[in-house]
VEXBA-986836 format. One line per field, with one value per residue (C-alpha): chain; residue number from 1; x negated, y negated, z. Coordinates in steps of 0.001 Angstrom, whole numbers. Each point is the difference from the previous one (the first is absolute). Layout:
REM residues N
ch: A|...
i: NUM|...
u: X|...
v: Y|...
w: Z|...
END
This chain:
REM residues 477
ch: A|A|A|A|A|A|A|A|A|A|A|A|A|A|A|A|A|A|A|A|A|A|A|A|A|A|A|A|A|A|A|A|A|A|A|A|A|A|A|A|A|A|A|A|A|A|A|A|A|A|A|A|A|A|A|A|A|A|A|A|A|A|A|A|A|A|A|A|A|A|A|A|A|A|A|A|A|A|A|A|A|A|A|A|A|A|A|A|A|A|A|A|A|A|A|A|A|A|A|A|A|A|A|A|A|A|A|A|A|A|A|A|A|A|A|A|A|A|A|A|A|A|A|A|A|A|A|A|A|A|A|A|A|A|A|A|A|A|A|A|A|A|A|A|A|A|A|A|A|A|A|A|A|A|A|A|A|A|A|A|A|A|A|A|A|A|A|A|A|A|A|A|A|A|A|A|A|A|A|A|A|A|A|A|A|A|A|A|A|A|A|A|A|A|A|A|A|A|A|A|A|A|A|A|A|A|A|A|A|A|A|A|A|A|A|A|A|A|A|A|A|A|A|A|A|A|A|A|A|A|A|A|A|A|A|A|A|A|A|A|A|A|A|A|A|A|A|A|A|A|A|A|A|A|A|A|A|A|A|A|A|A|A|A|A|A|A|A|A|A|A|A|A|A|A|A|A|A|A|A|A|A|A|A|A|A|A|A|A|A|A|A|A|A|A|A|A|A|A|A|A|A|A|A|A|A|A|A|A|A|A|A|A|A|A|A|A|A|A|A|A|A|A|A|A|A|A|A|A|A|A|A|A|A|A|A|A|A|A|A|A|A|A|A|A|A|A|A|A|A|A|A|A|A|A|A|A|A|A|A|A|A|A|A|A|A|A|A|A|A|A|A|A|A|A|A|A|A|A|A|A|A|A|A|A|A|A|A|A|A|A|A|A|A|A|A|A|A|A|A|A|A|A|A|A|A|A|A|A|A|A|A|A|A|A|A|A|A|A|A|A|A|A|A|A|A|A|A|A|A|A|A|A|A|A|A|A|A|A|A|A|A|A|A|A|A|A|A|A|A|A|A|A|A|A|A|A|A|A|A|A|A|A|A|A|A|A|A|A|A|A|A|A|A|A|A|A
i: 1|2|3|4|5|6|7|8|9|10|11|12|13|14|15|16|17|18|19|20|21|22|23|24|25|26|27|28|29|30|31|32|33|34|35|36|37|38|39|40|41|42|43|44|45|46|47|48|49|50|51|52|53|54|55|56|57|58|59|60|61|62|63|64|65|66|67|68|69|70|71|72|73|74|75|76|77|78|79|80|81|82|83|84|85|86|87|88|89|90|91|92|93|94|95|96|97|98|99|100|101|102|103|104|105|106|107|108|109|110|111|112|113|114|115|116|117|118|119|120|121|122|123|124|125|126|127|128|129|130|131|132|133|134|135|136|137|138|139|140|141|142|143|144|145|146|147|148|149|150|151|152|153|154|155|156|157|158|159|160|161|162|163|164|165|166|167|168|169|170|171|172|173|174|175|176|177|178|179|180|181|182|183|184|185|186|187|188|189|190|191|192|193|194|195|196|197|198|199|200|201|202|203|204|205|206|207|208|209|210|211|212|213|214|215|216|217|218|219|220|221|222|223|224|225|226|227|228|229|230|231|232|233|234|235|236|237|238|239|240|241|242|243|244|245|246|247|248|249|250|251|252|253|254|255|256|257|258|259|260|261|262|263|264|265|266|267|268|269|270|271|272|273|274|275|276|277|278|279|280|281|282|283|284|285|286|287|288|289|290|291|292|293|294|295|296|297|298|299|300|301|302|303|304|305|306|307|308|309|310|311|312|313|314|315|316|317|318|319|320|321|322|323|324|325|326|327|328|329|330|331|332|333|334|335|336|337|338|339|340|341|342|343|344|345|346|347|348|349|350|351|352|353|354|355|356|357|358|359|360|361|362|363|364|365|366|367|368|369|370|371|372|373|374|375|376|377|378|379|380|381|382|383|384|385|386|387|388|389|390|391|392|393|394|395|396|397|398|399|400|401|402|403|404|405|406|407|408|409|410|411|412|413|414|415|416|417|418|419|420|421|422|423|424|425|426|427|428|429|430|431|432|433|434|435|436|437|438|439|440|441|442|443|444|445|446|447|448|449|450|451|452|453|454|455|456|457|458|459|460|461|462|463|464|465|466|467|468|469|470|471|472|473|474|475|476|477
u: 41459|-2081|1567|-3414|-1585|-4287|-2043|-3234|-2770|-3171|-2975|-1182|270|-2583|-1212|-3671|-1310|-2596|2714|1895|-2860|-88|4262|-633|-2875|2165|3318|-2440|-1228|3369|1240|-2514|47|3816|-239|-2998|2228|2651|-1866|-455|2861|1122|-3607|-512|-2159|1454|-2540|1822|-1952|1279|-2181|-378|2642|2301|399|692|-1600|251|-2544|-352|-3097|-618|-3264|1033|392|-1781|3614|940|4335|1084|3437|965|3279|1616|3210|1226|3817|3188|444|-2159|1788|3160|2914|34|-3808|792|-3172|-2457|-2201|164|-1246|-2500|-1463|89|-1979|-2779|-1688|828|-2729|-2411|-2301|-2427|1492|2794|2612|-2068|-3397|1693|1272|-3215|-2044|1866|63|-3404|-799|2320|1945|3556|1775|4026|2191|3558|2739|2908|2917|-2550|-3623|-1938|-3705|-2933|-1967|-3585|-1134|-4033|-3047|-2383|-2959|2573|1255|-933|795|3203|302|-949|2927|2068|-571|155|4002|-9|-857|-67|2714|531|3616|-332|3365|-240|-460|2899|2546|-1134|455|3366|1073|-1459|1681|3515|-479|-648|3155|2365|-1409|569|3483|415|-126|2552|-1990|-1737|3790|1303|-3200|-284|4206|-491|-2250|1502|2938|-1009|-2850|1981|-2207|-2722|-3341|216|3051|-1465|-2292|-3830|-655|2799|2843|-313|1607|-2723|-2774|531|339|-3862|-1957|-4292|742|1783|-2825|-2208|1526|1027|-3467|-1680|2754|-300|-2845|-2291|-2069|2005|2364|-1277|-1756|-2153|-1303|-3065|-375|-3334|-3529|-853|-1888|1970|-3267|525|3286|-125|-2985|2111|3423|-2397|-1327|2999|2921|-1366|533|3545|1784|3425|497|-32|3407|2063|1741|1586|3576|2025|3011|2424|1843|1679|135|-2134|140|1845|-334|1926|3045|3279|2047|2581|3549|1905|-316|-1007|542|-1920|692|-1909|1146|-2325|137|-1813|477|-1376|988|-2874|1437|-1819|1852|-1421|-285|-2543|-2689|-2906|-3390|-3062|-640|3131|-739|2380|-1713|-1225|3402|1159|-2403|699|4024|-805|-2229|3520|2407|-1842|-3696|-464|29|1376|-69|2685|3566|1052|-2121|1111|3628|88|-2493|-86|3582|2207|-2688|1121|-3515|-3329|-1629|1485|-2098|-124|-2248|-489|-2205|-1725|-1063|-1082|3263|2826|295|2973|1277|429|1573|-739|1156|1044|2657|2572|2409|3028|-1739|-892|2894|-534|-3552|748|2565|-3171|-1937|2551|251|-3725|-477|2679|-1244|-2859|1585|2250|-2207|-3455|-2636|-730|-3103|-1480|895|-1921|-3043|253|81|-2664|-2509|203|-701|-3087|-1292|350|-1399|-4080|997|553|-3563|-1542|-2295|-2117|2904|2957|-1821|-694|3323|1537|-2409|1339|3547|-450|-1344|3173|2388|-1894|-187|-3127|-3795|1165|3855|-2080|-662|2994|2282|423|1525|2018|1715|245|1107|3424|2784|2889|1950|-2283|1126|3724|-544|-1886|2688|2676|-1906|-1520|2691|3045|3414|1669|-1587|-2141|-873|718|-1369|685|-1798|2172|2876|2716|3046|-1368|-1166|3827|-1857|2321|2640|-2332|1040|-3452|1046|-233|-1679|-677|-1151
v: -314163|2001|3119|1664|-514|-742|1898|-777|1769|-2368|1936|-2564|-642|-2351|1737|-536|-3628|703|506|-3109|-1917|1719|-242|-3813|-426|1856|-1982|-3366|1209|845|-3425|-2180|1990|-611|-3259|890|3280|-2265|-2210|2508|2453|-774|1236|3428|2351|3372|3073|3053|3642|3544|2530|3838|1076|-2593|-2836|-3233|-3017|-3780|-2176|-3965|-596|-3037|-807|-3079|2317|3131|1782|2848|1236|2625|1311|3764|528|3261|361|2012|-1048|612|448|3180|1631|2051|-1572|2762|-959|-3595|-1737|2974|-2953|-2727|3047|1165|-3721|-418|3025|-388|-2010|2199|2555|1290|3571|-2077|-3010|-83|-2929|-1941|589|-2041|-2726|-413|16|-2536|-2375|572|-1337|-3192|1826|1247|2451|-611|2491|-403|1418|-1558|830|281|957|587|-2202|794|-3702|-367|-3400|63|-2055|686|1024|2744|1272|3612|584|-1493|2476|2871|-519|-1008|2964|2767|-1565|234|3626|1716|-277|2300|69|734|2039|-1869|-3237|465|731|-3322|-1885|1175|-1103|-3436|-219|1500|-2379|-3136|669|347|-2980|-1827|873|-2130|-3231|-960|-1147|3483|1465|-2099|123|4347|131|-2632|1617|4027|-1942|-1523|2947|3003|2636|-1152|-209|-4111|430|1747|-682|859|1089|2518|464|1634|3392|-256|-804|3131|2624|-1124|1959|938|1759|-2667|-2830|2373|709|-3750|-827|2055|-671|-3710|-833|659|-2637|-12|-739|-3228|-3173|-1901|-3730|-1492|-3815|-1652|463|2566|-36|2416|2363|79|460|3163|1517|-277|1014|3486|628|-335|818|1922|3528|-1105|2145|1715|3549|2140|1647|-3168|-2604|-3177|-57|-1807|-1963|2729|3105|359|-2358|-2440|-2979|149|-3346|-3111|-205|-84|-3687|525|658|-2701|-2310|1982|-1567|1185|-1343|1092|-1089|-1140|-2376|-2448|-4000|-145|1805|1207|90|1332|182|829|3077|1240|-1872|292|1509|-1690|1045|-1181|-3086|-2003|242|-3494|-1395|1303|-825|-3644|308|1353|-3003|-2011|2118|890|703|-3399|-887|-3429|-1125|3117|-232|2475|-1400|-3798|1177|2403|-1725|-3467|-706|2267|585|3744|1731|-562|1575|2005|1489|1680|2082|3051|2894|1059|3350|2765|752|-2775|-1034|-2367|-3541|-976|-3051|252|-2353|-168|-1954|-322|3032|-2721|-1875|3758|-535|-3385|862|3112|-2070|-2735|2456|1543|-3771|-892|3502|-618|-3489|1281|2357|-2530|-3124|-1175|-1344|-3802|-949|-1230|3398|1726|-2305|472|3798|211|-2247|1785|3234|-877|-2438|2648|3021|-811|674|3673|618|-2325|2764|3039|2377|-1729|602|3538|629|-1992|1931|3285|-938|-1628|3050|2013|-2152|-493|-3845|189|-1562|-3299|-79|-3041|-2133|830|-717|-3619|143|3027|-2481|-3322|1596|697|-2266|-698|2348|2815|-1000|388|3200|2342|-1516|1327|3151|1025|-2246|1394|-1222|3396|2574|46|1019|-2017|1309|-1852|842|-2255|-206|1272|-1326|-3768|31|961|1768|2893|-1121|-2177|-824|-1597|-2453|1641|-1594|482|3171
w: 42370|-3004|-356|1120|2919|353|2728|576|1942|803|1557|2072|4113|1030|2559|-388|631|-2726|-2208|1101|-1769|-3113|-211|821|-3047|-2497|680|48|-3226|-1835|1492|-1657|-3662|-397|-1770|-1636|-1145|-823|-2229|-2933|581|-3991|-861|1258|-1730|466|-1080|-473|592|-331|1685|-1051|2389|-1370|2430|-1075|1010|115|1582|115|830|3249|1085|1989|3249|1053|374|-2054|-468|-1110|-946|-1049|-1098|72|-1886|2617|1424|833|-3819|566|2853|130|2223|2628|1124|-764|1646|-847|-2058|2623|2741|-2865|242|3620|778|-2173|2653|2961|-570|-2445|-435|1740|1780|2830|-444|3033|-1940|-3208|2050|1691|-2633|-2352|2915|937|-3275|278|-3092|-550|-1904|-928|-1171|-1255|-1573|-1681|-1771|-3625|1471|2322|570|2123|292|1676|945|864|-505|-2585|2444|1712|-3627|121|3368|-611|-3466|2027|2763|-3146|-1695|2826|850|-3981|-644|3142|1962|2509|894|3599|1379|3682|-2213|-2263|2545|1918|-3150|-687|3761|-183|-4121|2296|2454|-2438|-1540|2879|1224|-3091|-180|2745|-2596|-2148|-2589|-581|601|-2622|-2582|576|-632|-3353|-1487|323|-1586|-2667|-844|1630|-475|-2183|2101|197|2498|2731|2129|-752|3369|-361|2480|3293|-1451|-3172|2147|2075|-3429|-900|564|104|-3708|-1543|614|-948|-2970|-971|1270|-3086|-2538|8|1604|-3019|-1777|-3327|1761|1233|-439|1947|-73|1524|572|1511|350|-2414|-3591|-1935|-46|3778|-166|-2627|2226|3585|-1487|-1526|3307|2199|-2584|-2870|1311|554|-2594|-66|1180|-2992|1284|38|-2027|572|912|-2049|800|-1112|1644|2930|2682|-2031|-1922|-3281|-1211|1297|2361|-1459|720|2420|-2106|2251|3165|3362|3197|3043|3394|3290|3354|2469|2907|-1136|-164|-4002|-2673|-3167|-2921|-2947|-3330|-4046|-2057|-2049|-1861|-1911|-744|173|-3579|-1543|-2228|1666|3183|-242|-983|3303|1810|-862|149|3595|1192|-808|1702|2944|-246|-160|4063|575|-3334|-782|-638|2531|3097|-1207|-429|3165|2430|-984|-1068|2195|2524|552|111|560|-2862|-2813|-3047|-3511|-1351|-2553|740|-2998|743|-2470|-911|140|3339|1998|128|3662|1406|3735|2859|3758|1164|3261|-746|-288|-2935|-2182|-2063|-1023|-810|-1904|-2274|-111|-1085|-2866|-684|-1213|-1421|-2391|-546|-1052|-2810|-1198|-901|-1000|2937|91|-1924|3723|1477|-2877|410|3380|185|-2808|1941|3232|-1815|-1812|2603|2758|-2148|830|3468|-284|-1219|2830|1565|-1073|1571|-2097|-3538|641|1363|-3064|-2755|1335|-75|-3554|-989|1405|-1789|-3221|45|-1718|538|-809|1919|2178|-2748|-1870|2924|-66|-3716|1366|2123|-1880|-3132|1636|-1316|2019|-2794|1542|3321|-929|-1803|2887|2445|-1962|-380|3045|2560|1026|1974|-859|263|3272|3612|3464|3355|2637|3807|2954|1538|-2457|2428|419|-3840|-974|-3423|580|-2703|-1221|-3792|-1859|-2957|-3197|-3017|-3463|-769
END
C-alpha cells in the first residue's frame, strides 16, 4: 500500500439511454486508437503555451479520433494543509463538483452524461487533477461544465456535511481490512508526521474540524492558475486549442489578496521524513486466519537521479512478479504466500520502500526472516547478468503501454511536468534504464535497502503467529 490513498469522483450515471450510446461510441473510439496511440508514443510533439494569466500548457496534438483529454493539475495536497484539518485538500477536490453559482451537483452529473463525457477528479498524496474526457463535436459544452466546477464552486453547507459522512463512513468501513490497517499504520511509521503518513482523506477527528471557511480559504489559495498546469491531448489545432482555453479559462486569475502556500510553517511539510533511528515492531491482533505483513522504510523521490537505478534493483527484488526473487523464493520455493511484492513510491518528496505480503499467521516468521534474507542479498552482491537483462527488458518493453490512450498521455504530461522529467523523459527513458550496470544495482541497494533500521506491521493473529518474542536475523549493517 502507497502511503497516500487515490479518490476519484466520475460524474457519470447512465441514466439516460441517449447517453448510453454516446458512453458506448466514446469507449469504442478510445478502444480502437490505442494501438494506433501506441505506435508513435517515442514521437510526441509536445507544444507548450503560457497564457496572460499564467497557465501553462502542453498539448499533443491527435487527429486520428474526434476525442479531446484534458488534464489540470493543481498542486494542491496534503503538502498544503495543516495536520489538524488533515483532508481539507482531498474535501476541497471532492466538492468542486457538488454545486456551482449556477449548477446543482445533479445538474453537473446530468449534463456530462448527457453528453456521453466525463469529468475525474483526484487527489493524491502530491496533487490534485481535474480530467475531462469528451468528443470533439461536444468540446465547449464540455469546457463550459469544466470550467463552472473549475471557477465557481459553490460550497453548498447541506452538501459539505453529506460529504464528510459518506468520507466518515468510507473510512470506518475500510478499517475493516487488514490490508488498509496495515498500509495506514506503515506509512504513519515510517513518515510520522510528515503529510505522506496520513491518510489524504483525513481521519474521522480531522474530517469533522473542516470546516465551510477552510475550503474556502484553501479553495482560493491554491486553486489559482499559476499554480497549475494543464495538458490537452486530441483533436485540436493548437489555434483551436489557444482560442477555447481564452474563452473558458482566461478570466481565471488569482485573487489579488492571496498567495500560494508554501510547504513551510506549522503543521506543514518541511521537507522529507526523517529515517526511523532503529527497528519498530508493530503488531495488531485480529482474528483472522492470514496475517499482512508489510515491512521497508523510507525511499526515494521521483526526482532523485537514482530513481531509475531503483527502479531496476526493485524489478529484481520484488517488482518483478514471478520472475522476482522474493515471489520465486517465498511462493515458489517454500510455498508460504500467494503473492508478495516490492515497490518504491516516488512521491514529491522521498517516499517508502514496502515489502508487502499475506501469509497463514504460523508461517509470518519464516517469511519475515525470508524477507530480511533477500533484502540483504540484495545489499551484499552484484545481480546476475540474466537478471539485469531481464529487469531492463521488461522495463523498456512495457513502457509504450502507459501512453496507450489519449487519457494516459495527458495524465503522464501533467505529472512529467510536476516532477520535472522534462519534454523528452519518453524518449530518454529507454537509455535511463539500460545504462544501469549491475555496479549501479549494488550501489542504490546498499543505499536506499535496509535490514537495520526499519518498520514491521503485522495485522493477524498475534498468538498463532508466535511474533511476540519474535527475534528477526540481523545482517550486515
Amino acid at each position: 500500500m502507497k502511503p497516500v490513498s487515490y479518490q476519484h469522483t466520475t460524474l457519470n450515471n447512465h441514466k439516460k439511454l441517449p447517453a448510453v450510446y454516446r458512453l458506448l461510441t466514446f469507449f469504442l473510439l478510445l478502444v480502437t486508437g490505442c494501438c494506433l496511440l501506441a505506435a508513435d508514443v517515442y514521437a510526441l510533439d509536445i507544444k507548450r503555451v503560457t497564457f496572460p494569466n499564467n497557465l501553462k500548457t502542453l498539448q499533443v496534438e491527435r487527429h486520428n479520433l474526434p476525442v479531446v483529454m484534458m488534464t489540470l493539475l493543481i498542486k494542491a495536497s496534503p503538502l498544503n494543509e495543516p495536520s489538524d484539518k488533515a483532508g481539507v485538500a482531498h474535501l476541497t477536490s471532492k466538492m468542486l463538483s457538488q454545486g456551482t453559482a449556477k449548477r446543482k451537483a445533479p445538474d453537473i452529473s446530468e449534463e456530462i452524461e448527457f453528453l456521453g463525457a466525463s469529468i475525474d477528479i483526484a487527489t493524491n498524496g502530491d496533487y490534485t487533477t481535474l480530467s475531462l474526457s469528451v468528443l470533439k463535436k461536444d468540446i465547449e459544452k464540455g469546457l463550459d461544465i469544466f470550467s463552472d466546477v473549475l471557477l465557481n464552486p459553490s460550497f453548498p453547507e447541506n452538501e459539505i456535511a453529506r460529504e464528510k459522512e459518506l468520507l466518515k463512513g468510507s473510512l470506518r468501513q475500510m478499517e475493516q481490512e487488514p490490508t488498509f490497517v496495515a498500509g495506514k499504520t506503515f506509512s504513519r511509521e515510517v513518515f510520522g508526521t510528515h503529510p505522506y503518513g496520513r491518510l489524504v482523506e483525513g481521519t474521522l477527528e480531522t474530517i469533522d474540524a473542516i470546516k465551510r471557511d477552510d475550503l474556502l480559504s484553501f479553495y482560493r489559495e491554491h486553486y489559482v492558475p499559476d499554480n497549475a498546469v494543464m495538458s490537452i491531448v486530441g483533436d485540436l489545432t493548437p489555434a483551436e486549442m489557444k482560442s477555447l482555453v481564452n474563452k473558458y479559462l482566461g478570466k481565471w486569475n488569482r485573487p489579488k489578496d492571496t498567495t500560494v502556500q508554501k510547504q513551510e510553517g506549522k503543521g506543514l511539510s518541511q521537507g522529507p521524513a526523517a529515517a526511523p533511528e532503529k527497528t519498530r515492531v508493530v503488531l495488531i491482533d485480529k482474528e483472522l486466519t492470514q496475517a499482512t505483513i508489510m515491512f521497508g522504510h523510507d525511499g526515494i523521490s521521483r526526482e532523485d537521479p537514482d530513481y531509475y537505478a531503483v527502479s531496476v534493483m526493485n524489478y529484481v527484488l520484488g517488482g518483478g512478479g514471478f520472475a522476482s526473487r522474493l515471489m520465486t523464493s517465498v511462493r515458489d520455493e517454500m510455498g508460504l504466500a500467494y503473492s508478495i511484492f516490492s515497490s518504491f513510491t516516488g512521491n514529491k518528496e522521498p517516499g517508502q520502500f514496502e515489502v508487502q505480503v499475506q501469509t497463514k499467521n504460523e508461517s509470518a516468521a519464516t517469511v519475515i526472516s525470508e524477507i530480511l534474507r533477500q533484502v540483504d542479498r540484495m545489499r551484499t552482491g552484484p545481480i546476475t547478468d540474466s537478471e539485469l537483462k531481464d529487469a531492463k527488458a521488461y522495463l523498456t518493453g512495457s513502457f509504450p503501454r502507459r501512453f496507450e490512450t489519449s487519457r494516459r498521455i495527458a495524465d503522464f504530461l501533467t505529472a512529467a511536468e510536476f516532477y520535472n522529467l522534462g519534454d523528452n523523459y519518453i524518449e530518454k527513458y529507454p537509455d535511463y534504464i539500460n545504462k544501469i550496470t549491475r555496479e549501479d544495482i549494488l550501489r542504490v541497494a546498499k543505499k536506499y535497502l535496509r535490514t537495520d533500521k526499519y518498520i514491521l506491521v503485522v495485522v493477524g493473529n498475534q498468538k498463532k503467529a508466535g511474533l511476540t518474542d519474535f527475534k528477526p536475523p540481523e545482517y550486515v549493517k
